[in-house]
C-alpha positions in Angstrom: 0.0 0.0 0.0 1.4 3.4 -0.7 1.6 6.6 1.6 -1.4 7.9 -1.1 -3.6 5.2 -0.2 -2.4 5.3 3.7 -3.4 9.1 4.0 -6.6 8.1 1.9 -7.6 5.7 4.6 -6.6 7.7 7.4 -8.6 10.8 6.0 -11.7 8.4 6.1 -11.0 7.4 9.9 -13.5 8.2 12.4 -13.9 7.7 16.2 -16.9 6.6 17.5 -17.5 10.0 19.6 -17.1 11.4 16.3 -19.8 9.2 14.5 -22.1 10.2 17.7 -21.6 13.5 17.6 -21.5 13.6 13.8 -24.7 11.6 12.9 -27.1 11.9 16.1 -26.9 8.4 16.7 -25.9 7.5 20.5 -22.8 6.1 21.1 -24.2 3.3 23.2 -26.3 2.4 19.3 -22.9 2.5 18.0 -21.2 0.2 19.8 -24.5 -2.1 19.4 -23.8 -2.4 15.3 -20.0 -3.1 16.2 -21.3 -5.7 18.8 -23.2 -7.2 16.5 -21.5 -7.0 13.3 -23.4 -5.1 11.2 -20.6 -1.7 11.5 -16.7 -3.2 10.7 -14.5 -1.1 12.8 -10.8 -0.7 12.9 -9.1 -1.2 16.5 -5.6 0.7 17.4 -4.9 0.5 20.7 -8.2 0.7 23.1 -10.0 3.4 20.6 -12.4 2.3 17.8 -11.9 3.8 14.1 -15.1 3.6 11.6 -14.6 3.8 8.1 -16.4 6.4 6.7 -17.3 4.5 3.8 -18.5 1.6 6.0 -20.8 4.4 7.7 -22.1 5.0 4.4 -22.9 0.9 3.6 -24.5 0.4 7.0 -27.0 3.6 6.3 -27.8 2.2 2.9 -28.3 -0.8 3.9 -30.6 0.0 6.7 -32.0 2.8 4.7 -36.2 2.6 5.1 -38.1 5.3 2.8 -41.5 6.9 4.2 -42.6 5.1 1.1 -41.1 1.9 2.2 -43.5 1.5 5.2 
């Protein structure tokens, strides 16, 4: 992998504070996805790191439209 795609991926990290303050969603729901599997997370040292693309994925694919219901 080259530094390029290392500061790509970096660029993309986020904590899980971050994702909670960022999104709305609780932190407590956040670590429920990870728990179960559904949100991939990257683990350096005792933090957790999301994937902002993963973020993405998991809101797509748990996306329900008005219409949907």
């Amino acid at each position: 992998m080259s530094i390029e795609e290392q500061e790509a991926i970096v660029e993309t990290l986020i904590s899980v504070r971050q994702l909670s303050d960022m999104s709305g969603v609780s932190k407590s729901s956040i670590y429920d996805f990870i728990a179960r599997g559904e949100l991939p997370i990257i683990r350096l040292g005792w933090r957790k790191w999301v994937l902002l693309s993963d973020w993405a994925a998991f809101l797509a694919d748990n996306y329900e439209s008005r219409h949907d219901v």
